[in-house]
VOGU-3710 file (C-alpha; in Angstrom, 3 decimals, decimal comma):
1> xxxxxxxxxx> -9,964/-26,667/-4,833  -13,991/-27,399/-4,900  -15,802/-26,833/-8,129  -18,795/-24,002/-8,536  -21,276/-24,071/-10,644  -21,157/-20,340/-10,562  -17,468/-20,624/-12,190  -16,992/-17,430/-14,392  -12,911/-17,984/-14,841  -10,806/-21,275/-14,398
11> xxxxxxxxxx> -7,384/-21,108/-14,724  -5,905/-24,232/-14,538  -1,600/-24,640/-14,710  -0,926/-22,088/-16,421  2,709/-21,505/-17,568  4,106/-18,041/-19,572  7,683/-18,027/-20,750  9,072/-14,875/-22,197  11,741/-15,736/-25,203  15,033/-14,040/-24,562
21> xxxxxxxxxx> 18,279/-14,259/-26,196  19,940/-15,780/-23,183  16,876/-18,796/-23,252  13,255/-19,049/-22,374  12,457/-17,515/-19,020  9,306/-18,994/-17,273  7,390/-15,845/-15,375  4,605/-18,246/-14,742  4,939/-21,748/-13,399  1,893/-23,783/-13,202
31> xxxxxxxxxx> -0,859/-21,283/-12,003  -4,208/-22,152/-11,238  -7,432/-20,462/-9,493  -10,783/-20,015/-10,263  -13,351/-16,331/-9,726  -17,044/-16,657/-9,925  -19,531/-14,278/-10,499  -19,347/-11,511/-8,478  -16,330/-12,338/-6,595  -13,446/-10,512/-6,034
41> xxxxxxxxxx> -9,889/-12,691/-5,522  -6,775/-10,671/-4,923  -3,168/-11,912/-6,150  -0,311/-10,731/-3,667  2,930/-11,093/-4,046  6,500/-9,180/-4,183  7,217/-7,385/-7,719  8,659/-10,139/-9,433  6,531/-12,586/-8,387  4,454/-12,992/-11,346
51> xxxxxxxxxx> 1,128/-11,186/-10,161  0,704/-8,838/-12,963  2,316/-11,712/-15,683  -0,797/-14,009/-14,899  -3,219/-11,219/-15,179  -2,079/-10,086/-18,328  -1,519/-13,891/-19,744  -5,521/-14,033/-18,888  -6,376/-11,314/-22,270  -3,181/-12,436/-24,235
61> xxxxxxxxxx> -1,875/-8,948/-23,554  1,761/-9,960/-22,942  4,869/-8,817/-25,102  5,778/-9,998/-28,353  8,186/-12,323/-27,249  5,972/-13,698/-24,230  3,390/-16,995/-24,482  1,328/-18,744/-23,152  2,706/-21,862/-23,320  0,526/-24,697/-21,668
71> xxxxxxxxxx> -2,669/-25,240/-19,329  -6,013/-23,611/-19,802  -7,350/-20,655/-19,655  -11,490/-21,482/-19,244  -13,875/-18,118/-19,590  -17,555/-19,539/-19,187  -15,877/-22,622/-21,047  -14,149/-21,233/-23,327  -10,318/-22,016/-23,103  -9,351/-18,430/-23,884
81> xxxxxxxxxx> -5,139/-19,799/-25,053  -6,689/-21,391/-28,247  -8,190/-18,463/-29,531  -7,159/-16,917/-32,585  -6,200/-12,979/-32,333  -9,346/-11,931/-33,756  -11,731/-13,624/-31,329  -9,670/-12,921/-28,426  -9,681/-8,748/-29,587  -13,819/-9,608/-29,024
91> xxxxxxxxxx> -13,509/-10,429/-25,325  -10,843/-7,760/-24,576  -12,947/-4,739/-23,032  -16,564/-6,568/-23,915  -16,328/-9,016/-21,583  -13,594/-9,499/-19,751  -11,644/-5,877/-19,227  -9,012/-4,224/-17,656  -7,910/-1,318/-15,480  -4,003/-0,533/-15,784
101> xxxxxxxxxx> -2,298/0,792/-12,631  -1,102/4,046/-14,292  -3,926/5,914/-15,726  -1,445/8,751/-17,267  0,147/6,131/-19,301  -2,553/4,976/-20,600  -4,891/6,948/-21,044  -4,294/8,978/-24,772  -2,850/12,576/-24,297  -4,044/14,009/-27,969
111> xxxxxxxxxx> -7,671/12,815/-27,330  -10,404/14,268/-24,750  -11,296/11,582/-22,290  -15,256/10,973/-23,886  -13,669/10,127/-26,971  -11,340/7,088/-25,581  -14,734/6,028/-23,900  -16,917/6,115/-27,072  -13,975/3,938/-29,001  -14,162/1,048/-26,685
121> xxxxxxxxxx> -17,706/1,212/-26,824  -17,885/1,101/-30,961  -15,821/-1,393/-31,016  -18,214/-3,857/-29,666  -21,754/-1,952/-30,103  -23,252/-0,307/-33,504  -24,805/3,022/-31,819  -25,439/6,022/-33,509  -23,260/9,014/-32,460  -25,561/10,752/-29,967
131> xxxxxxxxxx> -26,218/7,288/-28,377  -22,704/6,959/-27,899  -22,109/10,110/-26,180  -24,903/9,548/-23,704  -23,715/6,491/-22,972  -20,117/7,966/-22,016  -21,640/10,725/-20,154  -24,002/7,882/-18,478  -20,446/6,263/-17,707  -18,693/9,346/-15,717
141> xxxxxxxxxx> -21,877/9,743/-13,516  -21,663/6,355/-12,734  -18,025/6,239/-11,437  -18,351/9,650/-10,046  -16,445/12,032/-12,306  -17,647/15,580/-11,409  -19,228/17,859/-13,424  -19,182/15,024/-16,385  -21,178/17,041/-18,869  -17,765/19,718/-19,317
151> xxxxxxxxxx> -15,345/16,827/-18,207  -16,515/14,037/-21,247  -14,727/16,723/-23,276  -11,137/17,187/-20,886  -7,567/16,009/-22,223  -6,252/13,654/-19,746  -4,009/16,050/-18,549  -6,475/18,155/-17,270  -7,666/15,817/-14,153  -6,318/14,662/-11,632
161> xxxxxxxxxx> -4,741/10,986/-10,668  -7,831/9,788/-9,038  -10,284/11,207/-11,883  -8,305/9,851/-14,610  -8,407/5,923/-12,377  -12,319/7,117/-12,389  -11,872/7,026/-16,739  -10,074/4,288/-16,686  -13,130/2,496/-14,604  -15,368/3,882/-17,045
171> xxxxxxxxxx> -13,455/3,103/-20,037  -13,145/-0,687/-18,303  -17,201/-0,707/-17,395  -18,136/0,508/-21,195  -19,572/-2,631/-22,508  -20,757/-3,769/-18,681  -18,187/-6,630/-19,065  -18,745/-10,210/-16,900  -14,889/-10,053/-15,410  -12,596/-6,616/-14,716
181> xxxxxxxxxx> -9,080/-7,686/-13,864  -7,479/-4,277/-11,842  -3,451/-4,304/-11,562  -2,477/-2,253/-8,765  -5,748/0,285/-8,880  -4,884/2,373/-6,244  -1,384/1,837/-5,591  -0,704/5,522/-7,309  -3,615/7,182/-5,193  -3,840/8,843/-2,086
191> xxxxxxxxxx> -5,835/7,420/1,122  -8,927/9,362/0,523  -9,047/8,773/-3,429  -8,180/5,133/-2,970  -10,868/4,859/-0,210  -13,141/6,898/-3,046  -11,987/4,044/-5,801  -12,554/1,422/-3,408  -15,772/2,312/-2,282  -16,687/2,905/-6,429
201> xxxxxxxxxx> -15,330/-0,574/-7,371  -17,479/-2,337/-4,256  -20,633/-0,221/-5,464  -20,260/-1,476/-9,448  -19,937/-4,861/-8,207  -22,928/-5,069/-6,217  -24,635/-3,373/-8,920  -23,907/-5,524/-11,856  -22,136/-8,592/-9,969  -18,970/-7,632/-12,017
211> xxxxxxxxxx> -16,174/-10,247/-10,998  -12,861/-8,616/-9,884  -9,704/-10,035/-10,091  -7,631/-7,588/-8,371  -3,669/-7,660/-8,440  -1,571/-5,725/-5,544  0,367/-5,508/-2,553  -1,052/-3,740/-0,714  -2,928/-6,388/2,306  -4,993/-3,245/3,487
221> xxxxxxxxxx> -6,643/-3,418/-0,019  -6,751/-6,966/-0,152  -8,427/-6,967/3,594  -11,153/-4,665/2,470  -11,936/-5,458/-0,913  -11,062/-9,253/-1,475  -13,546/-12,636/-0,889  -10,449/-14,981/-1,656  -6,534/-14,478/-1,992  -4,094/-15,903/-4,410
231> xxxxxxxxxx> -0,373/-15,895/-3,206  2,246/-15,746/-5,432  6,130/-15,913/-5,494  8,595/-16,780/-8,232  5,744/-17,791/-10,722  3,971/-20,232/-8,348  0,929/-20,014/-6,079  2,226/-20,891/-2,652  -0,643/-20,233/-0,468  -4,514/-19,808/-1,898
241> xxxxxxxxxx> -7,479/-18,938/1,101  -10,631/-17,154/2,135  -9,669/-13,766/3,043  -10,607/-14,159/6,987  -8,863/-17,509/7,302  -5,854/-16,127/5,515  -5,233/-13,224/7,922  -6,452/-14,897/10,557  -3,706/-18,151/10,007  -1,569/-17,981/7,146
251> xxxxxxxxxx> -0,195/-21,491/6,444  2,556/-20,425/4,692  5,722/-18,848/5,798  6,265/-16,776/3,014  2,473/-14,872/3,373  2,979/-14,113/7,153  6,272/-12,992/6,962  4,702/-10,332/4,144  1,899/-9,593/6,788  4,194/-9,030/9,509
261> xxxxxxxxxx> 6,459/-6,944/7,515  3,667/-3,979/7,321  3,551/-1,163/9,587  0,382/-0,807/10,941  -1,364/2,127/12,848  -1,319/-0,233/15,884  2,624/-1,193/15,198  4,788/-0,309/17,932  7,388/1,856/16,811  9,875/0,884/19,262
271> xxxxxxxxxx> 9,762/-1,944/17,322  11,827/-3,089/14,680  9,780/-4,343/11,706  10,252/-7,640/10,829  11,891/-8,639/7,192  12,239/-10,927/4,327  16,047/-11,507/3,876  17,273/-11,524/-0,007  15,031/-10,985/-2,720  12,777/-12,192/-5,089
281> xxxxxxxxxx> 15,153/-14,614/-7,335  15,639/-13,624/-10,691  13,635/-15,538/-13,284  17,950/-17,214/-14,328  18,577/-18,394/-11,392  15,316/-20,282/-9,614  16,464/-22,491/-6,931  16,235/-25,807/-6,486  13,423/-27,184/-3,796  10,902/-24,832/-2,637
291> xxxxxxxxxx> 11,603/-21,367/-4,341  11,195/-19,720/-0,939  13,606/-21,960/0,831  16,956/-19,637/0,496  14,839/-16,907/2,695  13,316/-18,902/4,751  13,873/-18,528/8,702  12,308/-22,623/8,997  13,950/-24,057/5,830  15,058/-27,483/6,451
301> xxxxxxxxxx> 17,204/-29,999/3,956  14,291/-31,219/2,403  12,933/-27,435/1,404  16,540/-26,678/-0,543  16,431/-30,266/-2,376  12,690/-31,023/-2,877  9,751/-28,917/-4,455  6,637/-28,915/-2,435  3,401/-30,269/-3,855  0,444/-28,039/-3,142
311> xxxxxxxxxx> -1,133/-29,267/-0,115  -4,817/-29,552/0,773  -4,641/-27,869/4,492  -8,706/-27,161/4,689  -11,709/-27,646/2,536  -11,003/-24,539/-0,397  -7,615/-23,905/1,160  -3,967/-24,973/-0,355  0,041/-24,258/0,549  2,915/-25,276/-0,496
321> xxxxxxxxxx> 5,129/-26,170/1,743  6,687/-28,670/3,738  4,865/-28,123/7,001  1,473/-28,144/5,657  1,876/-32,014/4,347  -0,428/-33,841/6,603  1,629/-36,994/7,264  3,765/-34,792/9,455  1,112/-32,430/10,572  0,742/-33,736/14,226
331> xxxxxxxxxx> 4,382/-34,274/14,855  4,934/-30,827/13,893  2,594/-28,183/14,399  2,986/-24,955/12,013  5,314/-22,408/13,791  4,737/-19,096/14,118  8,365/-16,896/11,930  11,054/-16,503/14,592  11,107/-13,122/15,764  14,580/-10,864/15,010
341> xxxxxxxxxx> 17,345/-10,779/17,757  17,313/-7,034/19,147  13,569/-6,547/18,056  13,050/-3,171/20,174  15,411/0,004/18,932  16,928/2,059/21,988  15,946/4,801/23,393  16,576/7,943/21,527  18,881/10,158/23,562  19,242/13,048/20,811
351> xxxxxxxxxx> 15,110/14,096/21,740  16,161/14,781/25,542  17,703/17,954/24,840  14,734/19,057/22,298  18,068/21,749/20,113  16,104/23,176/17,387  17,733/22,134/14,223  15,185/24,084/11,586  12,922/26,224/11,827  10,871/26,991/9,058
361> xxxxxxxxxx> 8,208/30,630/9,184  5,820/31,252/6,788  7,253/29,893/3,525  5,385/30,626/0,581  5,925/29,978/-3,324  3,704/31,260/-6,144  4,607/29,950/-9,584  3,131/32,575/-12,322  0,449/31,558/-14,615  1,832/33,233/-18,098
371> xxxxxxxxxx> -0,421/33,592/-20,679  -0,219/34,843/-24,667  2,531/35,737/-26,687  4,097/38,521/-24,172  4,091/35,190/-21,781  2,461/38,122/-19,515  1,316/36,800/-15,686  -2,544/36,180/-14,912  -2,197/34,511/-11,704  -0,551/32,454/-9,648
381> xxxxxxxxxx> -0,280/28,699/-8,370  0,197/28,870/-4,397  2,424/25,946/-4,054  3,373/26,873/-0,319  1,281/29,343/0,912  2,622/30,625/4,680  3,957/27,280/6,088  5,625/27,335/9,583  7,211/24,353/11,310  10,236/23,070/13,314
391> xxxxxxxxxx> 12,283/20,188/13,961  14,941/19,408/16,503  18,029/17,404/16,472  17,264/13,367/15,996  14,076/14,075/15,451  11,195/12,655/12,663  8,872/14,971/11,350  6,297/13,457/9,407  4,301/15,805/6,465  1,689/13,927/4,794
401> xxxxxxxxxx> -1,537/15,260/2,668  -3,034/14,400/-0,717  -1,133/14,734/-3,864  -0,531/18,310/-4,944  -0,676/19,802/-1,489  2,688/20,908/-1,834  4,717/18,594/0,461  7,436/18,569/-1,935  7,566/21,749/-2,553  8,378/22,492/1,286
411> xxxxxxxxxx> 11,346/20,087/0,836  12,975/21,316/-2,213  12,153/25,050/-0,828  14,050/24,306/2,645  17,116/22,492/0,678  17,341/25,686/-1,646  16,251/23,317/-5,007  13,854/25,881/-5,478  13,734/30,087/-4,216  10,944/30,879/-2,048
421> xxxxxxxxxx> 8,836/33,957/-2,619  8,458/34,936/1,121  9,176/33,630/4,216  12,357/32,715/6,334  14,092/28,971/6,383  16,550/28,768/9,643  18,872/25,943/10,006  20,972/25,516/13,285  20,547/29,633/13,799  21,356/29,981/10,193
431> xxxxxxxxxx> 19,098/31,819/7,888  19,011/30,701/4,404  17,706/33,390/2,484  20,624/35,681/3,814  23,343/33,537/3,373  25,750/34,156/0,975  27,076/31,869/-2,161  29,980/29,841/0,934  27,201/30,088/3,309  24,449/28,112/1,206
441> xxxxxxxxxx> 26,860/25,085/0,058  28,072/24,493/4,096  24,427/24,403/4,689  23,295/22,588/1,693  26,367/19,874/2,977  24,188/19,148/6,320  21,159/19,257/4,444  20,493/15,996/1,615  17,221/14,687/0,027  16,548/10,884/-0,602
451> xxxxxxxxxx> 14,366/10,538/-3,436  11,066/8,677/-4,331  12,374/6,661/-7,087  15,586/4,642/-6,905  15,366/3,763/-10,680  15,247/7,381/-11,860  17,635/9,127/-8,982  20,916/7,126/-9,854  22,630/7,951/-13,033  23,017/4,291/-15,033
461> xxxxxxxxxx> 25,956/5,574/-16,908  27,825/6,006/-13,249  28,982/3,258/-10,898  28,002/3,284/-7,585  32,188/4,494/-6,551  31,248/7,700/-8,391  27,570/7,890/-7,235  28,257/7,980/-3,880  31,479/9,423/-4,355  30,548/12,897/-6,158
471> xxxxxxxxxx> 29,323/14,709/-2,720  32,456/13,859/-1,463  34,337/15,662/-4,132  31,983/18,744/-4,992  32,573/19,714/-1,084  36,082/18,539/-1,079  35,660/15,933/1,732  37,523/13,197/-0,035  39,311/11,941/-3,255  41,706/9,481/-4,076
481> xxxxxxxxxx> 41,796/6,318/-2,246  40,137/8,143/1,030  36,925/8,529/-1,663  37,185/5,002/-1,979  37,571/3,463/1,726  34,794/6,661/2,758  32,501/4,986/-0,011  32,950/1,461/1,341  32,369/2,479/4,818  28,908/4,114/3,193
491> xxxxxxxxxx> 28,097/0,797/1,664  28,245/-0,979/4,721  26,589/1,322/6,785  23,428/1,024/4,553  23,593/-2,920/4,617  25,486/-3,595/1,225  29,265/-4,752/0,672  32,023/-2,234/-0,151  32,807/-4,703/-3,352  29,624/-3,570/-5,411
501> xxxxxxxxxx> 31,108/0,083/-5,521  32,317/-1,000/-8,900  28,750/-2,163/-9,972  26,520/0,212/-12,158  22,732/1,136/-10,803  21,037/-1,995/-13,170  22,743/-4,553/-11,273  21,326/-4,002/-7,894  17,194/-4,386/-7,060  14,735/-1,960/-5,964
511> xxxxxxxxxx> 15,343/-1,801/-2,426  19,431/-2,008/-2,754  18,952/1,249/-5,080  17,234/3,353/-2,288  19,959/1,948/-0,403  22,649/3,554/-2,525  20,464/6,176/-2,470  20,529/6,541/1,223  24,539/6,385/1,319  25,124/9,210/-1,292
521> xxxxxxxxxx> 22,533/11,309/0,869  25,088/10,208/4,013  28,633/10,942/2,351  28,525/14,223/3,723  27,641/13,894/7,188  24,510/15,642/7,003  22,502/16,751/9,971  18,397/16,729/8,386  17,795/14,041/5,642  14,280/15,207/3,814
531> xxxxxxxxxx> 13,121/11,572/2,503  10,428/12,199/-0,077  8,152/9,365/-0,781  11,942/7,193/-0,009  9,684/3,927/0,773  6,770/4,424/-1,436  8,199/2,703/-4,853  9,179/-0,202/-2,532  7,593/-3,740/-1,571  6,767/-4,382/1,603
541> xxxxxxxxxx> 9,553/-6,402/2,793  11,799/-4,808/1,554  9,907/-1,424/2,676  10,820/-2,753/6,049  14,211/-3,190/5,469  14,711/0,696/4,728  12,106/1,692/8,023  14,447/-0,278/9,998  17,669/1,143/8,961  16,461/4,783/8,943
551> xxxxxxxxxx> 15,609/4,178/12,568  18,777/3,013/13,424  20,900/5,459/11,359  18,461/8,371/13,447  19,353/6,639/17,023  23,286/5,769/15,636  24,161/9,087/14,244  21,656/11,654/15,261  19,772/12,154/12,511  16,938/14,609/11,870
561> xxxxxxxxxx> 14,388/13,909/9,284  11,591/15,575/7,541  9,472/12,178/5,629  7,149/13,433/3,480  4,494/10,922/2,493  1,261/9,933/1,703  1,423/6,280/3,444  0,020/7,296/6,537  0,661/3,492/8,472  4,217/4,420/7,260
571> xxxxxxxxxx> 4,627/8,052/8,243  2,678/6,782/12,003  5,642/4,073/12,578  8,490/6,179/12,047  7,602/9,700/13,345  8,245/11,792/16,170  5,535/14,542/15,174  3,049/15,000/12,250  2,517/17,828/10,477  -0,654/17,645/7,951
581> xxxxxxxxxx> -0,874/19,490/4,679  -3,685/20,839/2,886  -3,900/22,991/-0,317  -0,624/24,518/0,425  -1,409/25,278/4,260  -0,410/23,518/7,704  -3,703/22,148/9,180  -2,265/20,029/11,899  0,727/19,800/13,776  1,408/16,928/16,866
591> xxxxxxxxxx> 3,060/13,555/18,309  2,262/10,770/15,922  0,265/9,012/18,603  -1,858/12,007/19,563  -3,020/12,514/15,408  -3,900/9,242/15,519  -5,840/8,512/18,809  -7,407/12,485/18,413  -7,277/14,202/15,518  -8,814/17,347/15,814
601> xxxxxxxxxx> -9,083/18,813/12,003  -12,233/17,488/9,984  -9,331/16,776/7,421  -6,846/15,127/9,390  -10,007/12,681/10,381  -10,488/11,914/7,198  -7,396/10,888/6,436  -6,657/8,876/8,961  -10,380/7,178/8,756  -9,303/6,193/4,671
611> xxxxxxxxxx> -6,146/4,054/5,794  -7,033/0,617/4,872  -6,256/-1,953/7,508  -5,247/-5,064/7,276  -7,555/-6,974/8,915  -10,693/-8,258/7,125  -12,864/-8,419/10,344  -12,515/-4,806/11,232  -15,111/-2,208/8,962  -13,637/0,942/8,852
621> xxxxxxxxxx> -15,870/4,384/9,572  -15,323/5,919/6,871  -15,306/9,226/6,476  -15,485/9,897/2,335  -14,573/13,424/1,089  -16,788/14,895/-1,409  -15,376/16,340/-4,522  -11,479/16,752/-5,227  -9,079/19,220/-3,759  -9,481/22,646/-5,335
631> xxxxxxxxxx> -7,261/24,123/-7,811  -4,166/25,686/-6,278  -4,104/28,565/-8,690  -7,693/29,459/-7,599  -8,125/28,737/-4,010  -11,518/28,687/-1,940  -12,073/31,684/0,449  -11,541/31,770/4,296  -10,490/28,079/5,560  -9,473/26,107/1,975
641> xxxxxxxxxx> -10,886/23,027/2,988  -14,686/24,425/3,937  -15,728/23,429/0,305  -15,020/19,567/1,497  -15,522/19,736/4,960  -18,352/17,731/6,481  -18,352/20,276/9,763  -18,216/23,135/7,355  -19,982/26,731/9,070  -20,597/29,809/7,566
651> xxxxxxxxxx> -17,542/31,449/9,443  -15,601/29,009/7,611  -16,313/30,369/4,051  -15,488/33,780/4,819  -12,655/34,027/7,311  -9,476/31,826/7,690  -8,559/30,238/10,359  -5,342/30,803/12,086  -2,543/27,743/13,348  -3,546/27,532/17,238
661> xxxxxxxxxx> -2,166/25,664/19,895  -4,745/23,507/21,522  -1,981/22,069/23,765  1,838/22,502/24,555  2,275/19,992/21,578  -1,343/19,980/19,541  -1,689/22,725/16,644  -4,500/23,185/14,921  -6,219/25,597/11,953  -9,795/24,531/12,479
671> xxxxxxxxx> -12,872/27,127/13,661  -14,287/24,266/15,649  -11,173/24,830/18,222  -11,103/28,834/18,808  -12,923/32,331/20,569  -14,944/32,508/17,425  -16,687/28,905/18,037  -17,174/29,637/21,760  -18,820/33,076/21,005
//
């Protein structure tokens, strides 16, 4: 790759081994790029790849037993690997700093927010104390914290996800460092706060020419935000490019199959998505050749028994792979991934008859504020505040909305997790709330949840036999050897073999987890399967992977599900109908393609305006909300959202609006769309 004089960071074959008792493991394996002043180059890759290793090997911020153990690590000439702890604790935040994906973890619970500011800033600066506080409130204007002059003196606990991310930029910008390396930024946030971050991060660099190196995989980000793009997978860099050229062409199998593997707003959902067979190999077991070779649809004999160099394809672009060597380049032009057999799903037969499996009218739940020694009630937090909505038999009903809006709160209040404090939940005719003790467990049977997390939802000390095999026996369906066969039917239905029932949770990967996840949910032949965030702690491939065989389990076995999200490209591919959620309320209710092409609620538009797309060329119109979503313990008057909304009237802030239909299949809680905006 070309030299420039403008070179801030050079990272030349850099290798990190982590000491274990089973032998050195090599996380990093040989990798090299270069960032110059105000440039921002993205790392992609699968978890596992080694994205976030090489970021941390940059500040030496790697576990005890992990090293870097050869190549350079050049910071305006300085080879950063030779430096002693000491000298390397004086670049760490001053110049060269960091932003950590989860700002809860990291930000210090037992101090106030100004005061983890002001540390990082006398650790490098001698100011006196009311210099230092100025400069921390100077900080939380800068990145946009609200009201910073009562907030410099907040416990982390008392923001929210995106205006703790906005400390952790501030905390990151505190000694205006040269270089700010971000792992996974926004991956945690919702569309309109990551749009909020993203716009932040693009403003800060303009202003100072900050350098970015930002790690994620998320290619909507990378699209938006990134000047050049890094590929990694297994430790290596197999493909390195200018943003545009990159999405334009990838070169290297492995990068479009990841691009290809994304639902987009424009994906066709009759479509199947396309996937990444296997997995990321463990760090034990690399394989011989090219590291990719054992998923690759164009592998040949000389992929499984020879490593690829890096190849020079353009001037400042590299892969490495077979096909890009130029000796062979005009016998063999680069193919485009071979499509699946059976891309489109069928038709789904289960919508014709449009049977209303629940129905769902004006579900509300208050948690009570206690306060003092009496643990007497002051208030309330209005979870669920009057929610109404239905879904029929094979059908997906999307709910999406920022964090805290109460999405899954309407799922655990419809499977009975939780008691609602008004309202009616009907399922197949049934009504919940009247149901007796017998009653409630036959319905809870055709009702199951599939979790967010696959790590957390499994017990470890269980193997998979008992896992999926509990429903089975709590509603007497099976036991015995009929557990067992039912169990390995399970397995296969979900894609895995009926010999890892006798496996435990750590031996399986990310994606096989929701897997198991997905057959426990199945073992008792539910009806509705509410999936909350079930693809959201997932890579993209194998995100795919679970899309697809949701869609086919709905069209095989007539499955009804409510997917509660906050990925709208996601919730878009897979849905029948959207409903969208604000502060507790039902804003918007229609077909996934109508939200999309016309949506009618000033908050639905913004949504759907935040999505980042994957596509470099295309500038979103962005419609930024102001502020952060109210407090659901003390909401706003008339319509919630008027305190946000960019179309907001005076109507608006004194009388709430009321769910209309626009259309036999549009509903809508706006008073742009009603008498009142006509008179």
């Amino acid at each position: 790759m070309a030299e420039n004089s403008n070179t801030l960071l050079k990272v030349e074959e850099m290798k990190t081994v982590f000491k274990t008792r089973a032998g050195n493991l090599e996380a990093v394996d040989g990798v090299s790029f270069s960032i110059t002043k105000g440039e921002t180059v993205a790392i992609v890759g699968e978890s596992g790849s080694g994205k976030s290793v090489s970021a941390l090997s940059i500040l030496r911020l790697l576990d005890s037993n992990g090293e870097v153990t050869s190549g350079k690590i050049l910071f305006n000439d300085l080879n950063l690997k030779d430096l002693s702890a000491e000298e390397i604790r004086k670049i760490r935040g001053n110049e060269i700093a960091m932003i950590f994906q989860d700002p809860m973890t990291c930000l210090d619970p037992v101090y106030t927010i100004g005061d983890q500011i002001i540390e990082t800033i006398k650790i490098h600066e001698d100011l006196s104390k009311q210099e230092l506080r100025e400069r921390a409130l100077e900080l939380l204007k800068l990145v946009g914290l609200p009201d910073p002059e009562s907030r410099i003196d907040a416990y982390p606990h008392q923001l929210s996800g995106g205006q703790r991310q906005r400390v952790m930029i501030a905390i990151a910008l505190a000694c205006r460092p040269n270089l700010i390396i971000a792992d996974e930024p926004t991956t945690a946030l919702d569309v309109t706060v990551q749009a909020q971050i993203m716009e932040l991060l693009k403003d800060l660099q303009s202003q100072f020419g900050t350098a970015i190196i930002l790690v994620t995989h998320d290619l909507g980000v990378v699209a938006e935000m990134a000047d050049k793009v890094v590929v990694v997978y297994a430790g290596q860099v197999v493909e390195q490019s200018d943003v545009k050229e990159l999405f334009q062409k990838p070169q290297h199998p492995y990068t479009e199959a990841l691009m290809r593997s994304i639902p987009k707003i424009d994906t066709d959902k009759n479509r199947r998505l396309l996937t990444i067979k296997g997995n990321v190999p463990s760090l034990r077991e690399i394989p011989s050749g090219c590291r990719f070779h054992p998923r690759c649809p164009l592998a040949t004999e000389k992929c499984k028994s020879e490593e690829p160099p890096l190849f020079e394809v353009a001037e400042n672009r590299v892969s490495k792979c077979w096909i890009a060597d130029s000796s062979i380049q005009d016998k063999r032009k680069v193919p485009t991934l071979i499509e699946e057999p059976d891309s489109n799903f069928e038709v789904n037969e289960h919508l014709v008859n449009k049977q209303l499996l629940l129905d769902v009218n004006n579900l509300q739940k208050h948690f009570p504020i206690t306060k003092g020694v009496l643990s007497r009630t002051v208030g309330h937090v209005k979870a669920v505040d009057g929610v109404s909505l239905n879904i029929h038999k094979g059908e997906v009903l999307g709910l999406v909305g920022e964090s805290g809006c109460g999405k899954s709160t309407v799922g655990r209040l419809i499977t009975g997790l939780i008691e609602s404090t008004n309202g009616d939940v009907s399922f197949d005719g049934k009504q919940l709330s009247s149901a007796n003790r017998k009653d409630k467990k036959a319905i809870r049977k055709r009702i199951q949840f599939v979790f967010q997390d696959p790590y957390s939802s499994l017990n470890p000390r269980m193997t998979i036999l008992d896992i999926i095999g509990e429903p089975l026996e709590v509603h007497n369906l099976a036991k015995g050897n009929t557990k067992r066969q039912r169990v390995g039917e399970l397995l296969e239905i979900v894609g895995l073999s009926k010999n890892d029932m006798h496996k435990f949770p750590h031996q399986f990967s990310g994606g096989q987890r929701q897997r198991i996840g997905i057959a426990r949910a199945l073992a008792t032949e539910p009806d509705l399967l509410i999936c909350d965030e079930a693809v959201s702690a997932l890579d993209v491939s194998v995100q795919a992977q679970i899309l697809n065989l949701l869609k086919d389990l709905q069209l095989k076995m007539g499955l009804s599900y409510l997917f509660i999200s906050h990925d709208l490209n996601v919730v878009k591919y897979i849905s029948d109908r959207i409903a969208v959620m604000y502060l507790g309320e039902i804003v918007e209710v229609t077909d996934s393609d109508t939200l999309f092409k016309e949506p009618l609620h000033p908050y639905s538009q913004a949504l759907i305006s935040a999505v980042p797309i994957p596509n470099p060329v295309i500038q979103p119109d962005r419609i930024i909300l102001k502020g952060e979503v109210p407090s659901p313990s003390n909401p706003p008057s008339g319509c919630k959202f008027h305190t946000r909304c960019p179309a907001a009237m005076d109507i608006c802030k004194q009388q709430k609006p009321e769910l209309k239909a626009i259309s036999n299949v549009h509903t809508v809680s706006c008073h742009l769309y009603g008498e009142e905006q006509k008179a």
